[in-house]
C-alpha positions in Angstrom: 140.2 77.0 90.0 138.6 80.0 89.2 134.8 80.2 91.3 133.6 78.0 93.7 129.5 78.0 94.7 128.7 76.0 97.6 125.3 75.7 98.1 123.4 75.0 101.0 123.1 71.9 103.0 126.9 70.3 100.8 130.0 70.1 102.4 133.0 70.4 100.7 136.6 69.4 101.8 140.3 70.1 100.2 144.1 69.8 101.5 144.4 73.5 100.3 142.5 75.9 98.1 143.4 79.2 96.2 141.0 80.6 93.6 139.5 83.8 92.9 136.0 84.0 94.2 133.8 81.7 97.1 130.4 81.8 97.2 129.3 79.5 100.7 125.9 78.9 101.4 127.1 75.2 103.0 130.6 73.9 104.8 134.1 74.3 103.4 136.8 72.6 105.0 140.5 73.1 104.2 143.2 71.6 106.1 145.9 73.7 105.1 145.3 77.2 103.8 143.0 79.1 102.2 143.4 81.8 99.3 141.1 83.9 97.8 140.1 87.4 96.8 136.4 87.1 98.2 134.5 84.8 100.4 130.8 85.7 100.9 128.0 84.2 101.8 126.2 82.6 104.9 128.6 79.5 105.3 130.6 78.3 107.9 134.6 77.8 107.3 137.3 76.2 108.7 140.3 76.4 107.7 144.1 76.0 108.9 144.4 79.6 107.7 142.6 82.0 105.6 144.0 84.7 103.2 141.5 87.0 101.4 140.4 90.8 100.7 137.2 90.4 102.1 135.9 88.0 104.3 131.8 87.4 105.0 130.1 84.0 106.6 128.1 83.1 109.5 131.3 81.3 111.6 134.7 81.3 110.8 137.1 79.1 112.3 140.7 79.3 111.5 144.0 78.9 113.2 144.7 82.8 111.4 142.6 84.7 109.3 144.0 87.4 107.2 141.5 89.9 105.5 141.2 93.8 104.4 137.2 93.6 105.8 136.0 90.8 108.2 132.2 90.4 108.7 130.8 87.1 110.2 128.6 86.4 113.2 131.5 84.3 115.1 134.8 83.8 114.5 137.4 81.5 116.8 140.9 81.8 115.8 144.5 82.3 117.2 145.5 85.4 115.2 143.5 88.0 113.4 144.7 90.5 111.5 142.0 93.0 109.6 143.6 96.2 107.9 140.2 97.9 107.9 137.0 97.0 109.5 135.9 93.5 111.3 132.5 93.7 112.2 131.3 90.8 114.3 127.6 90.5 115.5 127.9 87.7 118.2 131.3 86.7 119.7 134.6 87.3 118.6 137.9 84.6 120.2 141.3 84.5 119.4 144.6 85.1 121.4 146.0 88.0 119.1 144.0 90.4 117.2 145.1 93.9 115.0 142.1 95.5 113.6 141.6 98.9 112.5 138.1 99.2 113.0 136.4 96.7 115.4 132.6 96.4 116.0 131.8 93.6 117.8 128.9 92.0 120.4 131.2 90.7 122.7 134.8 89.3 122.6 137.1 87.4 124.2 140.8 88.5 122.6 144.3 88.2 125.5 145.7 90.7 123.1 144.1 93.6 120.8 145.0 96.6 119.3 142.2 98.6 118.0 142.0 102.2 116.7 138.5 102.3 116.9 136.2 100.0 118.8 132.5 100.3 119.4 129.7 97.1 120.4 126.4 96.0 119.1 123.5 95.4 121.6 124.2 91.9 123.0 120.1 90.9 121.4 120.4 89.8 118.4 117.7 91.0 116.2 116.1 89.3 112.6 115.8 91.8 109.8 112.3 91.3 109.5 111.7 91.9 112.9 113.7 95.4 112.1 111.6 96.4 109.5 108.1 95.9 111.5 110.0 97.6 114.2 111.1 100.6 112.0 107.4 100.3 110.3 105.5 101.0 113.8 108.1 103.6 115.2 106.9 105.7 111.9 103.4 105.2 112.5 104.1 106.0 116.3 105.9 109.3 114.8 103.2 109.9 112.3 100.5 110.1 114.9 102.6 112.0 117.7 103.1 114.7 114.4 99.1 114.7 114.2 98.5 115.4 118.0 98.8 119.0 118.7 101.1 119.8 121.8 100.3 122.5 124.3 98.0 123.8 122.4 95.9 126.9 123.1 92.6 126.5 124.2 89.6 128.3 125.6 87.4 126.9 128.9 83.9 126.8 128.2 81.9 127.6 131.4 79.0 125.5 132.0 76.5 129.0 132.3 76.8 130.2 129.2 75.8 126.6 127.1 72.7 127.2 129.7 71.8 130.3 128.6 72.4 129.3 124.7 69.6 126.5 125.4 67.3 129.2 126.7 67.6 131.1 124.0 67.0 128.5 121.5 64.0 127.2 123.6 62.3 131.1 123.4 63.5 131.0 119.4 61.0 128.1 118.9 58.4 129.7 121.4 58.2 132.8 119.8 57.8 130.5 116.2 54.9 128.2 117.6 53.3 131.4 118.5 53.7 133.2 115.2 51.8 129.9 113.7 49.2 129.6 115.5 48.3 133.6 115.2 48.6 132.9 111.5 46.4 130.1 111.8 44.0 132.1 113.9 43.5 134.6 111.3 43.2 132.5 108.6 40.1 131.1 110.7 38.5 134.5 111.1 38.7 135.3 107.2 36.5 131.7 107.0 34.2 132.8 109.6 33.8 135.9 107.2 32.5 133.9 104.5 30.5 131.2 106.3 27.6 133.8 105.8 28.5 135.4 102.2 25.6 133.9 99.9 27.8 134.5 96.6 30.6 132.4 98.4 28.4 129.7 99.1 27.5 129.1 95.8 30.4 129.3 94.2 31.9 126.8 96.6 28.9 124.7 96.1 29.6 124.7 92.0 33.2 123.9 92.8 32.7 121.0 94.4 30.2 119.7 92.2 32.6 120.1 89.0 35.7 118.6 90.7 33.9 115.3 91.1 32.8 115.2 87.7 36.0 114.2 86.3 36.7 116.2 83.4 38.3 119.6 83.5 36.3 122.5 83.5 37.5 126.3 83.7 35.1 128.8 85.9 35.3 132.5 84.8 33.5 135.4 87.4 32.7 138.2 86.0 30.9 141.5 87.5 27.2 141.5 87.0 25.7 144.0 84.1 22.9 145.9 84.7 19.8 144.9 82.5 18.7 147.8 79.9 15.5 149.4 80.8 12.4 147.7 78.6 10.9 150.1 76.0 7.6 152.5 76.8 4.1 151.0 75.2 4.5 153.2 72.1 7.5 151.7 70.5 7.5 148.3 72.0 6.0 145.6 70.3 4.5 142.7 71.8 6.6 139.9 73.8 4.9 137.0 71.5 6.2 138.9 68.4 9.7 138.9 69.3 9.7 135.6 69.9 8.5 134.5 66.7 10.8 136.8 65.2 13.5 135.1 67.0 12.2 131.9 66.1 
């Protein structure tokens, strides 16, 4: 046997198994031992003993395991023996254990030898709830970024906004009284005119064309003096010239 897929929710049982590569999503149950280059997945196994180069599944439980990389959430067993990392994120049991790199919750081993070991927060934590924890500790550092720190600022006493408002109040005092001077004089030039006879009329003749609704255009021009009438001798007489005219 080459593969073997186990999908979720299936069990699956031999005597003994060797192949190349296990892919458990379900249960797999040997009674004797099992031999592989690669078991992944999310599975649970149990096994008499297991034998592969790298080892990944949610519990393992096995009278020895026998890997190059262990990485499971629990694993029970009487001997381990990892030649380069084990990680385990909950609980790790066994009598006898030889790992090069351990990580690891919590254990419970009578006999390890370690190079290196370091632990995992005892809280287990879901990857989404990682990633809206990582998403709000940016925005958190995004807005602490915007806020400026001891910065330098200037105190604003209280008597010199009141002395702004006065002189904003005497700005518009000294406008109302420029309008109504303006508006005073303007009344003066009427009164002016109120006895001008030539303004009169001409204010009369306005009015009277405006309301006559059609557009009419009124040019002023300075009066002429009339010629002086001819002497008796060379005049003629006023009838004549208007027959001539006629």
């Amino acid at each position: 046997m080459k593969d073997l897929y186990i999908p979720k929710g299936r069990t699956l049982r031999y005597e003994s198994l060797a192949c190349r590569n296990i892919v458990n999503y379900g249960v797999l149950e040997v009674d004797k031992s099992l031999q592989a280059r690669n078991v992944s997945g999310n599975g649970i196994v149990k096994a008499g003993s297991v034998s592969a180069r790298h080892v990944s599944a949610m519990d393992v439980e096995t009278g020895s395991v026998t890997a190059n990389t262990l990485a499971a959430e629990r694993v029970c067993a009487a001997e381990v023996k990892v030649t380069d990392e084990a990680v385990v994120s909950c609980f790790l049991e066994a009598e006898y254990a030889q790992i090069k790199r351990l990580t690891v919750a919590s254990f419970d081993v009578q006999d390890l030898h370690a190079e290196e070991l370091r632990f995992l927060p005892r809280q287990r934590q879901s990857v989404l709830a990682a990633v809206i924890g990582d998403f709000f500790r940016s925005i958190l550092a995004f807005l602490r970024s915007k806020i400026p720190q001891d910065a330098l600022y200037t105190q604003v006493e209280e008597s010199s906004d009141v002395g702004q408002h006065a002189d904003t109040d005497q700005s518009k005092e000294d406008q109302k009284a420029h309008s109504a001077a303006a508006k005073h004089a303007a009344s003066d030039a009427d009164d002016d005119l109120k006895d001008d006879f030539e303004f009169l009329r001409l204010k009369a003749l306005y009015r009277f064309l405006r309301h006559q609704g059609q557009g009419y255009t009124l040019r002023v021009v300075p009066r002429e003096t009339p010629p002086t009438p001819p002497g008796p001798a060379g005049s003629a007489a006023p009838g004549s010239n208007l027959r001539n005219a006629a």
